[in-house]
C-alpha positions in Angstrom: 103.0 -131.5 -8.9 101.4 -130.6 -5.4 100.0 -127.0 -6.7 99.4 -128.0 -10.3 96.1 -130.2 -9.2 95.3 -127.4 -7.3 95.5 -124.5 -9.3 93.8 -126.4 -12.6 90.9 -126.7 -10.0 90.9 -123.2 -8.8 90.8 -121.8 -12.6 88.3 -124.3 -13.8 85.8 -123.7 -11.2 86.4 -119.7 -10.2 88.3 -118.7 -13.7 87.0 -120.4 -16.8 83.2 -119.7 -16.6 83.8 -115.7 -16.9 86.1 -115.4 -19.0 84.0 -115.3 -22.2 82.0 -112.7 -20.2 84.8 -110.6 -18.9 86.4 -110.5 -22.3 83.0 -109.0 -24.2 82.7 -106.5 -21.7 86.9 -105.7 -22.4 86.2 -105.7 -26.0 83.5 -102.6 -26.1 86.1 -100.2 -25.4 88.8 -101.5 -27.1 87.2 -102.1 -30.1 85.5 -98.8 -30.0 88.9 -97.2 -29.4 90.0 -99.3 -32.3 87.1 -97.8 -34.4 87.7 -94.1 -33.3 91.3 -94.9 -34.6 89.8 -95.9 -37.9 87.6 -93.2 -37.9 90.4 -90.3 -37.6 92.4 -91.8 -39.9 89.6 -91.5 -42.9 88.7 -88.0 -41.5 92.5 -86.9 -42.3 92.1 -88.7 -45.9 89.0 -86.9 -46.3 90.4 -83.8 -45.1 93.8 -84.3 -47.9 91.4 -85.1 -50.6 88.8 -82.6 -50.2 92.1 -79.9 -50.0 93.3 -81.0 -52.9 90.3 -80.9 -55.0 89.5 -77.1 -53.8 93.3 -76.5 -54.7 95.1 -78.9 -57.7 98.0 -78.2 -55.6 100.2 -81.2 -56.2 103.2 -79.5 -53.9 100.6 -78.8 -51.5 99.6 -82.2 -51.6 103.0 -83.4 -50.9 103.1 -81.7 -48.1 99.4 -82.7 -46.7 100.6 -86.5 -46.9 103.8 -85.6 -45.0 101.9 -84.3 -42.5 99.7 -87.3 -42.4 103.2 -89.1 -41.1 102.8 -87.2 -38.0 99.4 -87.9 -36.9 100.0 -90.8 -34.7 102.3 -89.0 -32.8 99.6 -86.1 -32.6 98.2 -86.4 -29.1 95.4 -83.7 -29.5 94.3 -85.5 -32.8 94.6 -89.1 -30.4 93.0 -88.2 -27.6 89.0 -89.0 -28.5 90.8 -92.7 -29.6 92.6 -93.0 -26.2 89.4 -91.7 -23.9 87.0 -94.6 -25.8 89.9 -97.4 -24.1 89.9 -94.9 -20.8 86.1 -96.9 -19.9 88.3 -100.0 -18.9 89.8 -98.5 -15.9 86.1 -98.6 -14.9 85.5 -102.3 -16.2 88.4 -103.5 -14.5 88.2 -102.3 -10.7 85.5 -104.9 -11.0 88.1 -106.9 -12.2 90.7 -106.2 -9.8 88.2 -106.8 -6.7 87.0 -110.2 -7.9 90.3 -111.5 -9.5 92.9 -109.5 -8.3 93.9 -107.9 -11.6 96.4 -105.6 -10.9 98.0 -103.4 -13.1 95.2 -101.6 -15.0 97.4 -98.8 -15.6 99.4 -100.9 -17.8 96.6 -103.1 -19.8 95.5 -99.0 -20.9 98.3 -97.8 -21.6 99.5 -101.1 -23.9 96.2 -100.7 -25.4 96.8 -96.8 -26.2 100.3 -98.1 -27.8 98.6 -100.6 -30.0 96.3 -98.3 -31.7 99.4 -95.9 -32.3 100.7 -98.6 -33.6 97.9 -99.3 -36.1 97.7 -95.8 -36.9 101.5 -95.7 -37.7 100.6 -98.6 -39.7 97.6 -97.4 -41.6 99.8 -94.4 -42.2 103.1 -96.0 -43.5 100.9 -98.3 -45.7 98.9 -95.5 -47.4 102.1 -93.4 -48.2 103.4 -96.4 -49.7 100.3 -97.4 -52.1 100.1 -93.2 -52.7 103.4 -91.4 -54.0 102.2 -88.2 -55.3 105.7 -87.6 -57.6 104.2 -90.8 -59.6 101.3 -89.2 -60.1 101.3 -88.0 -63.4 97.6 -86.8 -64.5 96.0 -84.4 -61.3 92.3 -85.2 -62.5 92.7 -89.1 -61.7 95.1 -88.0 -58.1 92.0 -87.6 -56.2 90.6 -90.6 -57.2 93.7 -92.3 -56.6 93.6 -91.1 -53.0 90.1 -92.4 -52.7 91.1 -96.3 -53.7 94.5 -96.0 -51.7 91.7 -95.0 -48.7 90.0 -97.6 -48.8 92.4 -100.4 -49.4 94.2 -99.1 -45.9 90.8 -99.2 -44.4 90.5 -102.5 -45.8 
């Protein structure tokens, strides 16, 4: 009761009025790390459909969306996603000066995890909606690939 007063009056007056300005300027690099994530992952679609239509390899294909299983756990393919949430250890010595945020280290690296996490995701979900063994006629697979692109992206 004696530091409750106290401390509503401290965030009120010192907290409150930049937060909505402190979390726009979090939310550029995170959401362009977000977007780079996005990016890659329709770059390695591209990459699987644009192979398969050179090749009418369905095997091949199997083996292209296999690999697609791995790429969160890719760190060379990750890295331009991770360096886009790097800008925050800049954003938040400001942070860390004027409100004592400590632990930058850990806000990055939690927000590295989560956009592994979503490309995990985005993987998981587009081998789901895409089995190449159901895929009976190769002239529609590609197109096939194309809608099960975009409803990931989605």
């Amino acid at each position: 009761a004696t530091v409750s007063e106290p401390a509503q009056k401290c965030c009120i007056e010192n907290i409150q009025p930049f937060l909505t300005s402190i979390l726009e300027e979090l939310m550029g690099p995170v959401s362009s790390g977000f977007a780079e994530v996005r990016s890659l992952f329709d770059r390695e679609v591209n990459d699987i459909i644009q192979d398969f239509q050179k090749t009418n390899d369905i095997t091949k294909l199997k083996e292209n969306v296999d690999q697609l299983v791995n790429l969160p756990f890719n760190s060379v393919k990750m890295e331009p996603c991770y360096l886009k949430v790097n800008l925050l250890q800049e954003l938040l010595q400001d942070l860390k000066s004027r409100f004592k945020v400590y632990h930058i280290d850990f806000v990055i690296q939690r927000t590295q995890n989560f956009m592994q996490e979503l490309m995990e995701n985005a993987v998981y979900t587009f081998e789901q909606l895409f089995s190449p063994s159901h895929q009976a006629d190769s002239a529609k697979v590609a197109s096939t690939l194309e809608k099960v692109k975009l409803r990931v992206l989605k």
